[in-house]
ChimeraX commands (.cxc) that place a marker at each C-alpha (Angstrom):
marker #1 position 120.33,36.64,88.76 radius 0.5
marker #1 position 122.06,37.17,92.22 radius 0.5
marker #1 position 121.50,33.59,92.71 radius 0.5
marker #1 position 124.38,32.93,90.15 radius 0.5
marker #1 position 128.07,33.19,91.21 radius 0.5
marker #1 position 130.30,36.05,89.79 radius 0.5
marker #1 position 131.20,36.24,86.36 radius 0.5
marker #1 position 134.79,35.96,87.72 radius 0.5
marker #1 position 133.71,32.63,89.38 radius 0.5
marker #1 position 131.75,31.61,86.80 radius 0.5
marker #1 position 135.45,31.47,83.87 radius 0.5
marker #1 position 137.42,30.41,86.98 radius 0.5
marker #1 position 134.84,27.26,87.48 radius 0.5
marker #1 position 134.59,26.41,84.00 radius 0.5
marker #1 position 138.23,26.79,83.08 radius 0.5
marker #1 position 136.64,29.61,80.40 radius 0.5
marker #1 position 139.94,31.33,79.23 radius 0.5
marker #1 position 139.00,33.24,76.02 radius 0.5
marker #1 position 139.97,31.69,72.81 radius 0.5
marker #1 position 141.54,34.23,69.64 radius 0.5
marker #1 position 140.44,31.83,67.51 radius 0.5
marker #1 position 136.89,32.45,67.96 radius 0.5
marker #1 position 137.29,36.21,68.54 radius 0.5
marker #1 position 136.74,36.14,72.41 radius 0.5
marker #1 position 137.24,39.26,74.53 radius 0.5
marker #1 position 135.00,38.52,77.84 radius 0.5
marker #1 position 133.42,41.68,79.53 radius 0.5
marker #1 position 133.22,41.03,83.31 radius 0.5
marker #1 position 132.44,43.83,84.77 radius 0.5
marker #1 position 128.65,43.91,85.59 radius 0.5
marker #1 position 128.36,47.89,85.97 radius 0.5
marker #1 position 129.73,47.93,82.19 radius 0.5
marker #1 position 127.13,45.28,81.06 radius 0.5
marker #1 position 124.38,47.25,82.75 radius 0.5
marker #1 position 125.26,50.48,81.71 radius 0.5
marker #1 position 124.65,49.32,77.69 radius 0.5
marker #1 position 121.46,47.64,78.41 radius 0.5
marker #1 position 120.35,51.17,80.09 radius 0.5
marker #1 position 121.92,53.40,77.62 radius 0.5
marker #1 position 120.43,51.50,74.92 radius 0.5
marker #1 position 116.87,51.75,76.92 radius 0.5
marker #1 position 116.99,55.49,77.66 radius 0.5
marker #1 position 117.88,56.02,73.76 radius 0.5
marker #1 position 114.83,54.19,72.59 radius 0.5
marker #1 position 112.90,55.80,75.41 radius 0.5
marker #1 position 112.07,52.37,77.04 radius 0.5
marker #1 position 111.91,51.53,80.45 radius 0.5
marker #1 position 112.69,47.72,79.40 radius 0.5
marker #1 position 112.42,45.04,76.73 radius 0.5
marker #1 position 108.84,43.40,78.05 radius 0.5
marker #1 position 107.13,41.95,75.00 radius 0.5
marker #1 position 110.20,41.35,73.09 radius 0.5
marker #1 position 112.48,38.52,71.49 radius 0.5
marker #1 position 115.91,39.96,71.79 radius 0.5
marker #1 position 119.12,38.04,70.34 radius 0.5
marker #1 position 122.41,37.75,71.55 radius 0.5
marker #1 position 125.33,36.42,69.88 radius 0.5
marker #1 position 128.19,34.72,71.76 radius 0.5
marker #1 position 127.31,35.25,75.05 radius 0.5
marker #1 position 130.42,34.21,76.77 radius 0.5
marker #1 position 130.29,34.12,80.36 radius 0.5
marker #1 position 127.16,35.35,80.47 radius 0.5
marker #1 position 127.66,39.01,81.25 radius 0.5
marker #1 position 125.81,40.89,79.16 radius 0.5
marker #1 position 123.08,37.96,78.73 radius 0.5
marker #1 position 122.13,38.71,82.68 radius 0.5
marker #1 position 121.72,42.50,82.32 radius 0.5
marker #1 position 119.50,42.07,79.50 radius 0.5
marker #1 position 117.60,38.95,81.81 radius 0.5
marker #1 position 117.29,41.79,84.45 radius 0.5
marker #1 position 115.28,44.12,81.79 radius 0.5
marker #1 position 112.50,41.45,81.22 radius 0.5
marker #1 position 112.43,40.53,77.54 radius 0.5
marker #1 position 109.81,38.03,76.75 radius 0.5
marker #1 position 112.34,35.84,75.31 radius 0.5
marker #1 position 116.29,35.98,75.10 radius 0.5
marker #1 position 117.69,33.43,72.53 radius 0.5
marker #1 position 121.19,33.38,72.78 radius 0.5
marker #1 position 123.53,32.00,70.05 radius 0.5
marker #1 position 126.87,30.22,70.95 radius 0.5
marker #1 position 129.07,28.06,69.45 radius 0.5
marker #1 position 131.88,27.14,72.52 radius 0.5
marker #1 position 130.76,24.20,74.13 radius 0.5
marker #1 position 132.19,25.80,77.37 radius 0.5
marker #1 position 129.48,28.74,77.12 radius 0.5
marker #1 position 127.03,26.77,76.76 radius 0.5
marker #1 position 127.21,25.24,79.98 radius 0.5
marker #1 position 127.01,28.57,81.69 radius 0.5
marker #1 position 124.19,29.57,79.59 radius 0.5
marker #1 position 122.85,26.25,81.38 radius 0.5
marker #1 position 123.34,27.40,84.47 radius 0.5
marker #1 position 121.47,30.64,83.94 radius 0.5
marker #1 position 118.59,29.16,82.37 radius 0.5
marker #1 position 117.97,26.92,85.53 radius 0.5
marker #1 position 117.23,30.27,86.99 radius 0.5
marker #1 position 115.67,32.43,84.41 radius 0.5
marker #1 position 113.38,29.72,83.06 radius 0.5
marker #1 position 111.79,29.55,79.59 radius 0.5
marker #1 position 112.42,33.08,78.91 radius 0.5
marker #1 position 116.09,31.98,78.17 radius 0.5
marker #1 position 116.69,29.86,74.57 radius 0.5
marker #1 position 119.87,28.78,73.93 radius 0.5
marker #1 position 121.01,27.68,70.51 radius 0.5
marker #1 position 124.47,26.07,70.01 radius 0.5
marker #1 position 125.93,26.77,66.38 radius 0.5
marker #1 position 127.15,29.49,64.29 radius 0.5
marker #1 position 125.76,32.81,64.25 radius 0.5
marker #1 position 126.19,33.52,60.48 radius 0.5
marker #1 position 123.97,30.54,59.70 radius 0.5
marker #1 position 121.80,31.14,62.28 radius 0.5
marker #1 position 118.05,32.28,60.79 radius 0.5
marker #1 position 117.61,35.74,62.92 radius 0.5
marker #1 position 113.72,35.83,61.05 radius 0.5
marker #1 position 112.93,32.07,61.39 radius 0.5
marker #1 position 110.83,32.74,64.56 radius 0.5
marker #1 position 107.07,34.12,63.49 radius 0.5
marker #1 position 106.07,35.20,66.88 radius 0.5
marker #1 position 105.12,38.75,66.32 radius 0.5
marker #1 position 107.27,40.21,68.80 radius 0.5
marker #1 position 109.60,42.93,68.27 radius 0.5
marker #1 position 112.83,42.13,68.10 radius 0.5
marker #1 position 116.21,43.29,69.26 radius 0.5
marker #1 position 119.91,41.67,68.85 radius 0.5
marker #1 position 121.96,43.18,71.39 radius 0.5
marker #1 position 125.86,41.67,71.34 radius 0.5
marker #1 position 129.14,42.23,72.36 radius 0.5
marker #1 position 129.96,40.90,69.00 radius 0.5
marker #1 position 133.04,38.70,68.02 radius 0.5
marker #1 position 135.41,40.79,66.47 radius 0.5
marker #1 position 136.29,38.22,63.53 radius 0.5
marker #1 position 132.64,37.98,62.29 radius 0.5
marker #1 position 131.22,41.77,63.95 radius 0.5
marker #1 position 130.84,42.76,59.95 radius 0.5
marker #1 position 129.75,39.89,58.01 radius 0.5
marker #1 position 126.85,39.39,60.99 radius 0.5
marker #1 position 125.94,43.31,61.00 radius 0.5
marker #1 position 125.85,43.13,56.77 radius 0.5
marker #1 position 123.33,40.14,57.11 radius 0.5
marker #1 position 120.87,41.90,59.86 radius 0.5
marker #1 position 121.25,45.54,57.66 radius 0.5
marker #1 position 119.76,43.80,54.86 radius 0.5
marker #1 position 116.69,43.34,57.00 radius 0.5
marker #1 position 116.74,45.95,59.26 radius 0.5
marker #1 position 112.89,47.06,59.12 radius 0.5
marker #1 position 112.34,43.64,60.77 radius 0.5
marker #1 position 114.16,44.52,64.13 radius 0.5
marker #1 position 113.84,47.37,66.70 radius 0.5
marker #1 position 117.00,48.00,67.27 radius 0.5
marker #1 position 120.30,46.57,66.99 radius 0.5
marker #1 position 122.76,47.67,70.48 radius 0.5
marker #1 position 126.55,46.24,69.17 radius 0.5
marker #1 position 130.15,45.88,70.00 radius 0.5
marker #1 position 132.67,46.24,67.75 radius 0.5
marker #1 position 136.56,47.26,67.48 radius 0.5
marker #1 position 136.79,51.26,67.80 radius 0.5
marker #1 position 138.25,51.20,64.17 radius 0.5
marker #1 position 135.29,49.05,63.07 radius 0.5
marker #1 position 132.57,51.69,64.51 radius 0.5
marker #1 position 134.42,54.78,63.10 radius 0.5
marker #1 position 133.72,53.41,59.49 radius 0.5
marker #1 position 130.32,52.45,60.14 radius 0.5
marker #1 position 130.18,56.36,61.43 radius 0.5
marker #1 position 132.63,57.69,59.24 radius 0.5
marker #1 position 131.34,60.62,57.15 radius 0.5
marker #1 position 131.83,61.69,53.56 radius 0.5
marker #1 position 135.64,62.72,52.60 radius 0.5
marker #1 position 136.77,60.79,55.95 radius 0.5
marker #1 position 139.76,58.46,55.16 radius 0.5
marker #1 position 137.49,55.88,57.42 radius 0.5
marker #1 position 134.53,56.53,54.91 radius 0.5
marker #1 position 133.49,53.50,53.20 radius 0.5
marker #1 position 131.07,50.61,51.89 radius 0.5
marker #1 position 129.98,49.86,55.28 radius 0.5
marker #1 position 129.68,53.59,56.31 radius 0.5
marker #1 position 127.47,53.71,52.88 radius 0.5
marker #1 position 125.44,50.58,53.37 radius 0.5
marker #1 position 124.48,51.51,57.54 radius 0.5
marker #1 position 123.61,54.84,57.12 radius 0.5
marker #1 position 121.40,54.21,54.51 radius 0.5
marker #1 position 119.43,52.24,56.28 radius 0.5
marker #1 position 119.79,53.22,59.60 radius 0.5
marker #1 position 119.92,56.06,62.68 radius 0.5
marker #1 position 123.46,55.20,64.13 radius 0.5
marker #1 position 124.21,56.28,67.81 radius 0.5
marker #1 position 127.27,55.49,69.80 radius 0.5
marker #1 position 126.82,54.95,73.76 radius 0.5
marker #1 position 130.08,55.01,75.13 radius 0.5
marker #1 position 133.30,53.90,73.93 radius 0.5
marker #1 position 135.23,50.66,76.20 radius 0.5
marker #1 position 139.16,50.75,77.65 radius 0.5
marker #1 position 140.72,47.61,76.48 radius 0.5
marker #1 position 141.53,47.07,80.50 radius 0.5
marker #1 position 137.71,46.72,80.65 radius 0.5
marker #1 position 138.21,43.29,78.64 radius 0.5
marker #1 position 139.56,39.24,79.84 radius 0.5
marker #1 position 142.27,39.17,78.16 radius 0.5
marker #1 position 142.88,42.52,77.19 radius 0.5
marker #1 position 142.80,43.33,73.50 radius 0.5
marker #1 position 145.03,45.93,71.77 radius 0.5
marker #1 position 142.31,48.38,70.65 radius 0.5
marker #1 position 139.67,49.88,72.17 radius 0.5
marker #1 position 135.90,49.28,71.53 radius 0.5
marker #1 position 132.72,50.82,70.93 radius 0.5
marker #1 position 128.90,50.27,71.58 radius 0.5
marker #1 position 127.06,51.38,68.87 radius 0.5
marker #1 position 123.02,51.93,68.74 radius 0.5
marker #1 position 121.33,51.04,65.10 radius 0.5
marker #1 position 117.52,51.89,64.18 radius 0.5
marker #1 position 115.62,51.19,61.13 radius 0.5
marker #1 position 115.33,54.34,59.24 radius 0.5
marker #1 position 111.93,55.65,58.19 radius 0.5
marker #1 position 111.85,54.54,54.70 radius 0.5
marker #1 position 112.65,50.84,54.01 radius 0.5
marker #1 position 114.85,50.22,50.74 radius 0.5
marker #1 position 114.02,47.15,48.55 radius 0.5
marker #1 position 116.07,43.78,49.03 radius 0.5
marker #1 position 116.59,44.67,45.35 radius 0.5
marker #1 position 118.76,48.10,45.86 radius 0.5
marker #1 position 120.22,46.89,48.62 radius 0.5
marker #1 position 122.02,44.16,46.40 radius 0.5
marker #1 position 122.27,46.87,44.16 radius 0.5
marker #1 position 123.98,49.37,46.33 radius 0.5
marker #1 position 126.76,46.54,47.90 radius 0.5
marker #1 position 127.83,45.90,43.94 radius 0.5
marker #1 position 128.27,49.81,43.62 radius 0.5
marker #1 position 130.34,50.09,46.95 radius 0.5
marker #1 position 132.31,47.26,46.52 radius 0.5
marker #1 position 132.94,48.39,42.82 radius 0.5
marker #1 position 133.48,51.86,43.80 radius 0.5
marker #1 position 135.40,51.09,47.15 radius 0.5
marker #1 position 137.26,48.31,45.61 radius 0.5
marker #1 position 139.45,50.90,43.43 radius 0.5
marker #1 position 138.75,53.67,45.71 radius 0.5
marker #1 position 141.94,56.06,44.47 radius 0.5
marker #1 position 139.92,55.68,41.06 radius 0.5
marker #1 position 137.87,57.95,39.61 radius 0.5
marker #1 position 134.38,56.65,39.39 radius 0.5
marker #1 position 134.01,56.98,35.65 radius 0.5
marker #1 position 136.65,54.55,35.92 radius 0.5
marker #1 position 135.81,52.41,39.06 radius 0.5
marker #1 position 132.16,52.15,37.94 radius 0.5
marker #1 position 132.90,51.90,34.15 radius 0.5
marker #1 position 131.16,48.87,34.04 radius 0.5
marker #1 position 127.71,50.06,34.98 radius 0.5
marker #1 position 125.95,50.69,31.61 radius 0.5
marker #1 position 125.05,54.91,30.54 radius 0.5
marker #1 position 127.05,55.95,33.57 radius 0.5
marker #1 position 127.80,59.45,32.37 radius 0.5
marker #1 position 124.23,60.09,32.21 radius 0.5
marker #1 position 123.03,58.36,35.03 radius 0.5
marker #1 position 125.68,60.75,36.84 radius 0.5
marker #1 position 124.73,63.59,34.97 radius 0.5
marker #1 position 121.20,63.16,36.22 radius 0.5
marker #1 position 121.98,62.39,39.86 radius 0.5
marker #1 position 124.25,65.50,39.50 radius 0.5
marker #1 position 127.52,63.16,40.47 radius 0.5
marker #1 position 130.81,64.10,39.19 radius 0.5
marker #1 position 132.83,61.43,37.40 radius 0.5
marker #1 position 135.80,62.80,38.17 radius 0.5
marker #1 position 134.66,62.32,41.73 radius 0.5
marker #1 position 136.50,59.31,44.10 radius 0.5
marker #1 position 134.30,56.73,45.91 radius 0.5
marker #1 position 134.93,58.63,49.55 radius 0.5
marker #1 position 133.79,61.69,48.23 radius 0.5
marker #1 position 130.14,60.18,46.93 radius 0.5
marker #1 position 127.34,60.60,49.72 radius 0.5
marker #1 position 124.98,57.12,50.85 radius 0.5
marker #1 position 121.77,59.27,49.36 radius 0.5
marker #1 position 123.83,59.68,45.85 radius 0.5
marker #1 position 124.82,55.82,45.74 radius 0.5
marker #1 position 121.19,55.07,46.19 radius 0.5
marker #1 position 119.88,57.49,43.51 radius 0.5
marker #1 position 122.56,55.38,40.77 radius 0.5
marker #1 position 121.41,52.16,42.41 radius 0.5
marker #1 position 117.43,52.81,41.77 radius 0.5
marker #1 position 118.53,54.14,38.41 radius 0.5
marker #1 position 121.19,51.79,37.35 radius 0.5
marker #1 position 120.63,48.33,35.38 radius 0.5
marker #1 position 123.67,46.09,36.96 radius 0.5
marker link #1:1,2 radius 0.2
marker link #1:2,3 radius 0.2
marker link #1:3,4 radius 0.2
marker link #1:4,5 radius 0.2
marker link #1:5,6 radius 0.2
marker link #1:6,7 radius 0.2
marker link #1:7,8 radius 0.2
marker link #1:8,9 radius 0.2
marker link #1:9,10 radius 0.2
marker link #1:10,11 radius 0.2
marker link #1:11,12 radius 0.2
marker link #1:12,13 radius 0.2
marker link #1:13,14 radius 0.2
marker link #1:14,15 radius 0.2
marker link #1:15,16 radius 0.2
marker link #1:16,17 radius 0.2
marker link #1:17,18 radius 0.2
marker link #1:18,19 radius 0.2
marker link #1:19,20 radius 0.2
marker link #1:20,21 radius 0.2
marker link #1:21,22 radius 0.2
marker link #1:22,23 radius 0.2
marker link #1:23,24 radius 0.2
marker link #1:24,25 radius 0.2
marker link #1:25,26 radius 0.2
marker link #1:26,27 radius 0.2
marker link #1:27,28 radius 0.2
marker link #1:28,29 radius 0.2
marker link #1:29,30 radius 0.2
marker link #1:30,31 radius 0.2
marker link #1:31,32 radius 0.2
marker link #1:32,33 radius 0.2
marker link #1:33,34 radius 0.2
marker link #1:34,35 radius 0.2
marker link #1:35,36 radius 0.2
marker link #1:36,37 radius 0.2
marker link #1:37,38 radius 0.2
marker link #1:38,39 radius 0.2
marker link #1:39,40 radius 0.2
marker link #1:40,41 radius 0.2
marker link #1:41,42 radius 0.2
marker link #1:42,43 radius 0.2
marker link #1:43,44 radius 0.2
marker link #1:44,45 radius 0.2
marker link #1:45,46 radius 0.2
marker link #1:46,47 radius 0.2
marker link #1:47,48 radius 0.2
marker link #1:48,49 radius 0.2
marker link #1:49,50 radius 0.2
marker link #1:50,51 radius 0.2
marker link #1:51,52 radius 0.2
marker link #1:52,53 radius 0.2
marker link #1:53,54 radius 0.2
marker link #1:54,55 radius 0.2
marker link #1:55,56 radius 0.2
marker link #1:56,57 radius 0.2
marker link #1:57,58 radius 0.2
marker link #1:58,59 radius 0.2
marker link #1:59,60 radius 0.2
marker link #1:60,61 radius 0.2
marker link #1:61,62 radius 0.2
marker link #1:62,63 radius 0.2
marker link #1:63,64 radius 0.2
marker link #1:64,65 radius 0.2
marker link #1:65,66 radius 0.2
marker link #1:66,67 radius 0.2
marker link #1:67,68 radius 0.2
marker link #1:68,69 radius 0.2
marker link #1:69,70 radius 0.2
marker link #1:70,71 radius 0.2
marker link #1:71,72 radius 0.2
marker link #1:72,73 radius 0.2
marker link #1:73,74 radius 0.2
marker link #1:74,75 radius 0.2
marker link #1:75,76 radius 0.2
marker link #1:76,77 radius 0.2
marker link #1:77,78 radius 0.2
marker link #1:78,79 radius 0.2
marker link #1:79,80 radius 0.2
marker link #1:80,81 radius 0.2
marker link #1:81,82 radius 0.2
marker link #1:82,83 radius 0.2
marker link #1:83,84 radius 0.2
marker link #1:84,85 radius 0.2
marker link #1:85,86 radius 0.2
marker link #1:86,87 radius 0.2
marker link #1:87,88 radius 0.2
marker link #1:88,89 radius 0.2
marker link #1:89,90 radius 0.2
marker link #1:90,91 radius 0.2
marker link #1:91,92 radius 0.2
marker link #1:92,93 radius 0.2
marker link #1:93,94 radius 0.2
marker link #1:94,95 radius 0.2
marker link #1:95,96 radius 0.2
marker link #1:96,97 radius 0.2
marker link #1:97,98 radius 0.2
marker link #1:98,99 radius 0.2
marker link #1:99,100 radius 0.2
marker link #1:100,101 radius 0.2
marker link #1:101,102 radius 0.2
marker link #1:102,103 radius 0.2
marker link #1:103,104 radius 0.2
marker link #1:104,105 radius 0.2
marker link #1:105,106 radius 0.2
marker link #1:106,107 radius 0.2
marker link #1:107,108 radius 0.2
marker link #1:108,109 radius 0.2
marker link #1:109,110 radius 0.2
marker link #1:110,111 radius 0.2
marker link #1:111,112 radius 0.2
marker link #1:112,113 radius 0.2
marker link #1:113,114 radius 0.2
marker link #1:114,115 radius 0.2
marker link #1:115,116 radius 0.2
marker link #1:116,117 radius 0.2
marker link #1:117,118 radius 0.2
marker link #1:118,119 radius 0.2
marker link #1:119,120 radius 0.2
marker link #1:120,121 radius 0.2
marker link #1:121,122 radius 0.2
marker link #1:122,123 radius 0.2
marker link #1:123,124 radius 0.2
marker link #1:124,125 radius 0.2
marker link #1:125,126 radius 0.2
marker link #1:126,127 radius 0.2
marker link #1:127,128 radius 0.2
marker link #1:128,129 radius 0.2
marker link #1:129,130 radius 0.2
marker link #1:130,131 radius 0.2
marker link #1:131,132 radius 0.2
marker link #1:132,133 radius 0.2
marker link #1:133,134 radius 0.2
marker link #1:134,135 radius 0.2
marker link #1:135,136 radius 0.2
marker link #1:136,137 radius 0.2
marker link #1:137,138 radius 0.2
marker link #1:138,139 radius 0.2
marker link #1:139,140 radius 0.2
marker link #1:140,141 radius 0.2
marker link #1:141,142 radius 0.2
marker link #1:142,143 radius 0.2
marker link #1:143,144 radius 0.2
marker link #1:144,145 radius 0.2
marker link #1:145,146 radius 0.2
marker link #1:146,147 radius 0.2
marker link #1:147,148 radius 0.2
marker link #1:148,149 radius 0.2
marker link #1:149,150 radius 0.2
marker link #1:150,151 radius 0.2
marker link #1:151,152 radius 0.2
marker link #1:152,153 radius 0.2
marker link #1:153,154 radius 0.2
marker link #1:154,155 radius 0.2
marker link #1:155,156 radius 0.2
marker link #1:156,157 radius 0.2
marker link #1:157,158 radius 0.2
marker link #1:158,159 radius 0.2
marker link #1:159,160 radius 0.2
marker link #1:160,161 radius 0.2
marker link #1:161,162 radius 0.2
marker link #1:162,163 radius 0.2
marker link #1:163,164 radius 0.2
marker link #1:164,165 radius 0.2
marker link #1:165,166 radius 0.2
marker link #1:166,167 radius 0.2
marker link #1:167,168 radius 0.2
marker link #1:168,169 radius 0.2
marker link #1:169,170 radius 0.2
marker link #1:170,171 radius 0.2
marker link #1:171,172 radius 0.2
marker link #1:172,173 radius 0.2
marker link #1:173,174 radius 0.2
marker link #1:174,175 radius 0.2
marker link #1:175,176 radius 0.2
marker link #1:176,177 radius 0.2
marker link #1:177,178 radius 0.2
marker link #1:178,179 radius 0.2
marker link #1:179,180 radius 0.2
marker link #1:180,181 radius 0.2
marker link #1:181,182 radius 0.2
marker link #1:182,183 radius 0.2
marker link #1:183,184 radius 0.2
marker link #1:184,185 radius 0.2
marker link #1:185,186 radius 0.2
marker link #1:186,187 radius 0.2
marker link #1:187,188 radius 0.2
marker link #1:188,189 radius 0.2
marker link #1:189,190 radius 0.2
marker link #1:190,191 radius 0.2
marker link #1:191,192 radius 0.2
marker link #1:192,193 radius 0.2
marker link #1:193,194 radius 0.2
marker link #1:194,195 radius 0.2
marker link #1:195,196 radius 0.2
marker link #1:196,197 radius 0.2
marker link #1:197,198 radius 0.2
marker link #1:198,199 radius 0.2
marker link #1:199,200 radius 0.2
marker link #1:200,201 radius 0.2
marker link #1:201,202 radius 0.2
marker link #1:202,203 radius 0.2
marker link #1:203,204 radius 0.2
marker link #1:204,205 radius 0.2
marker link #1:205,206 radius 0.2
marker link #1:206,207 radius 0.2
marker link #1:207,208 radius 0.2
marker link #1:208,209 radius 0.2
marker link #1:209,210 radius 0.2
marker link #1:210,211 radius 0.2
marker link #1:211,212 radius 0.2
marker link #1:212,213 radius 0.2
marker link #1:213,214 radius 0.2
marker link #1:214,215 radius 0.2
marker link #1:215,216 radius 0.2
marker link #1:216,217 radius 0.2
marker link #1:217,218 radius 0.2
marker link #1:218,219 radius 0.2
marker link #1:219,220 radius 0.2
marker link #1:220,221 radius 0.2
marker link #1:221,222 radius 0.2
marker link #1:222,223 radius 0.2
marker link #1:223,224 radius 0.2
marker link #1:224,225 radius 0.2
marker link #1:225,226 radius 0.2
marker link #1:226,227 radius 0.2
marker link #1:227,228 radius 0.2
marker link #1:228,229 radius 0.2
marker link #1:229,230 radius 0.2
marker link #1:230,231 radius 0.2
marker link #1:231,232 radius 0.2
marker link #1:232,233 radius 0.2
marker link #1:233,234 radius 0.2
marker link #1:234,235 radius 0.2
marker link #1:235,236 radius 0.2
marker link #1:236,237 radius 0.2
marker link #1:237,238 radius 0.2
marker link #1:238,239 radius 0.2
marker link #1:239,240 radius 0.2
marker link #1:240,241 radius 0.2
marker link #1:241,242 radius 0.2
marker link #1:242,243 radius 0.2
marker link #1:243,244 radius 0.2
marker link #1:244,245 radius 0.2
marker link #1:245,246 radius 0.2
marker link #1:246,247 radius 0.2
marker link #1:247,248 radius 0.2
marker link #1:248,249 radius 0.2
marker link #1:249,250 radius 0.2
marker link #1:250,251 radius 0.2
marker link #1:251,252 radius 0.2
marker link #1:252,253 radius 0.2
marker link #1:253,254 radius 0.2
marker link #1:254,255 radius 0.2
marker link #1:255,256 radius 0.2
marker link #1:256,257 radius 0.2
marker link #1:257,258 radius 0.2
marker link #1:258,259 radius 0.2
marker link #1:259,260 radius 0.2
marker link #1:260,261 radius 0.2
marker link #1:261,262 radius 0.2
marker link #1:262,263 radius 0.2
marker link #1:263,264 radius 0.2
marker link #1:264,265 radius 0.2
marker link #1:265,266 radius 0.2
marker link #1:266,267 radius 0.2
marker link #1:267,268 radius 0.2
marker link #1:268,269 radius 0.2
marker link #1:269,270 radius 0.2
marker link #1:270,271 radius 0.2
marker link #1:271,272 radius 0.2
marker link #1:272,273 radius 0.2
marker link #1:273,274 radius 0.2
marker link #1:274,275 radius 0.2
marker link #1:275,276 radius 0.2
marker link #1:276,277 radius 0.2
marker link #1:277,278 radius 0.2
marker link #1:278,279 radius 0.2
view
């Protein structure tokens, strides 16, 4: 990697100037870049990512895709969709070989489980703010079939995914992650630490598969509760969720108020009415 010129060189010689429209905030500060790869590390008590295929989605400049080239993953795939990137990502493979796979198109069609090679896998992004939830939804669903998942996303978008019970921030994606996952954040990010700067801050946010894997079948069932629930969240859930056939009982039995409001319903409660409900 110290072959390659400066991230700063590297926008300047490919006239990369970050585009809103595709939710661009580039991260050019190497010390930054390297401190997530090794606070990711240390949390999953790894000394690097030998033996793995990690993902990274929209690698930019290239950043973030060189400190996780310096921890020796078997194979990086990165997915971009700016022609511009993809140039750089060029560049970098010239130097880092087969171990770098670049794929140009768009992340949320992108098959994440397409590649049978046995390896464990990681996705580790500074994510594009206009698509950081949709993407994170999609990998949740399969979670048991990655490692780890070491994301960026707008401070307000990782204090719902953290947000606990009663919290104003509490909600269907709060529900949804921490059912399914050990959340961690590493470090929150100064917009100055951004080119251009955005308005908000950010966070880096650690994800691991919990213990016990829940059914592709309850996971479908708990995003119809949320988004019911969540949807009319100043409701009443025996009005919100009037819909879902003997809800009284299946409350009663759960030991869920009806007179209770979405926010103040814990993830292990909307799992017990989604393995009990028929919706």
């Amino acid at each position: 990697m110290q072959q390659l010129p400066s991230l700063r060189e590297t926008v300047e010689n490919h006239g990369l100037w970050a585009q809103k429209a595709l939710g661009q905030n580039f991260l050019l500060d190497m010390n930054i870049t390297d401190k997530i790869i090794r606070e990711s590390l240390s949390l999953q008590k790894l000394s690097d990512f030998s033996g793995a295929h990690v993902f990274e989605v929209g690698p930019g400049p290239g950043g973030l895709t060189r400190a996780i080239l310096k921890a020796k993953p078997k194979v990086l795939t990165v997915i971009e969709m700016d022609t511009r990137c993809i140039e750089i990502m060029r560049e970098i493979k010239a130097v880092a070989g087969e171990s770098l796979q670049i794929v140009e198109g768009n992340a949320l069609e992108f098959d994440f489980l397409q590649n049978a090679d046995n390896c464990p896998r990681h996705i580790i992004s500074n994510l594009p703010y206009n698509i950081s939830v949709p993407l994170l939804i999609g990998w949740l669903k399969n979670i048991q079939s990655y490692k780890s998942l070491t994301l960026m996303f707008q401070k307000e978008v990782a204090q719902r995914i953290m947000a606990s019970i009663g919290n104003k921030n509490y909600g269907r994606i709060s529900v949804i992650a921490q059912l399914v996952c050990k959340i961690d954040k590493l470090f929150d990010l100064n917009p100055n630490c951004f080119v251009p700067a955005p308005k908000i801050w950010s966070s880096v946010l650690l994800f691991r598969p919990s213990a016990e894997a829940i059914s592709p079948e309850i996971f479908t069932k708990v995003e119809k509760i949320t988004e019911l629930a969540f949807g009319q969240r100043r409701k009443m859930i025996r009005q919100s969720l009037k819909n879902i056939p003997n809800l009284e009982n299946l409350c009663a039995q759960i030991g869920i108020e009806t007179t209770l409001r979405a926010e103040n319903i814990t993830p292990e409660q909307y799992l017990s009415l989604a393995q009990k409900a028929e919706i």
